[in-house]
N, C-alpha and C positions, 0 to 999 in steps of 0.2 A: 469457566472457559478452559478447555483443553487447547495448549497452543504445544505443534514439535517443530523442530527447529531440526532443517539436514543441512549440512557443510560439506561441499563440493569442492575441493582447494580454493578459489578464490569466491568462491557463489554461495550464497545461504537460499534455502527457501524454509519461509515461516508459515506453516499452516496453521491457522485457529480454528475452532471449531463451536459454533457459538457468534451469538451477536455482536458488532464492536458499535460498544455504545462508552460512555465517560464511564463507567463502574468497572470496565475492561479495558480500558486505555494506559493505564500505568502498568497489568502485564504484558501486554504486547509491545510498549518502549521497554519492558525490561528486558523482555528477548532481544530485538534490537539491537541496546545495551551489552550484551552480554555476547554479541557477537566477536571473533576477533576481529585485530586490528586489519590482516589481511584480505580479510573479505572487502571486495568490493561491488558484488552485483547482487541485490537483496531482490528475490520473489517473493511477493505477498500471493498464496496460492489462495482465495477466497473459494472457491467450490464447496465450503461447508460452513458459511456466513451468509446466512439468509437475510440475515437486514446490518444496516448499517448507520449509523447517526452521524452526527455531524462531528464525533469524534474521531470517526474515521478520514474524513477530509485531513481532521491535523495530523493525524497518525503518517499518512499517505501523503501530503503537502508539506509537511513542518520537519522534516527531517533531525533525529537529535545526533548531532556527531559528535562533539563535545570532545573537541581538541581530536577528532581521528577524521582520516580524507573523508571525503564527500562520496555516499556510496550510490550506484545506479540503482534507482528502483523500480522496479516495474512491478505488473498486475497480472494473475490470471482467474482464470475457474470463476468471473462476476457472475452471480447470480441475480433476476432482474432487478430484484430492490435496492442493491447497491451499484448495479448499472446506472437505474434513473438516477439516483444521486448524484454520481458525479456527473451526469449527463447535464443536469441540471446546474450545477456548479460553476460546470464550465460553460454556460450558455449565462448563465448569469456575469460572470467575471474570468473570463478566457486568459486573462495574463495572468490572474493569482493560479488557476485551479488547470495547468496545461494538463492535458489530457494524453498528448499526443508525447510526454515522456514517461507516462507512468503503461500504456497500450503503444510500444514502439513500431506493430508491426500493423498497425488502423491505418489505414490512407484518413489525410485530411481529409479531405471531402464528409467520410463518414461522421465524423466527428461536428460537421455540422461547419467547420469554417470555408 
């Protein structure tokens, strides 16, 4: 997995390139990780993550802050098999898997509530 990482005074966006399945889940918290402390608004740009397992849910849901503020995250560039996913996710269990703070700018309705 090829992951770059751009820092925008307070914004990162993390691009991976490659699957995000559990064998690629510990570099992508490491980028994360390795973010400064002043970042606050994380973009996961997926547009070259054609699938995605269910380790992307934690990646995406479980946020690691670990003693630093809580940062905004959101999503772009889903391609469709990680769309169904969380599509699915959030149709399954809508309070663990909100949708509607990771795609801030979806009207509810789309989102199926």
């Amino acid at each position: 997995m090829d992951i770059t990482t751009t820092i925008d005074g307070a914004s990162a966006r993390i691009t991976p390139r490659g699957d995000i399945d559990f064998d690629t889940l510990a570099p992508l918290r490491a980028a994360v990780d390795s973010l400064p402390a002043h970042v606050t608004d994380l973009l996961w740009d997926l547009r070259h993550t054609p699938f995605m397992g269910i380790a992307g849910l934690h990646l995406l849901f479980t946020p690691a802050t670990r003693g630093r503020p809580e940062r905004t995250t959101t999503v772009t560039g889903l391609l469709p098999q990680p769309l169904r996913l969380l599509l699915l996710a959030t149709d399954t269990c809508p309070t663990v898997f909100d949708l509607s703070r990771l795609l801030p700018d979806t009207p509810t309705t789309a989102l199926g509530a």
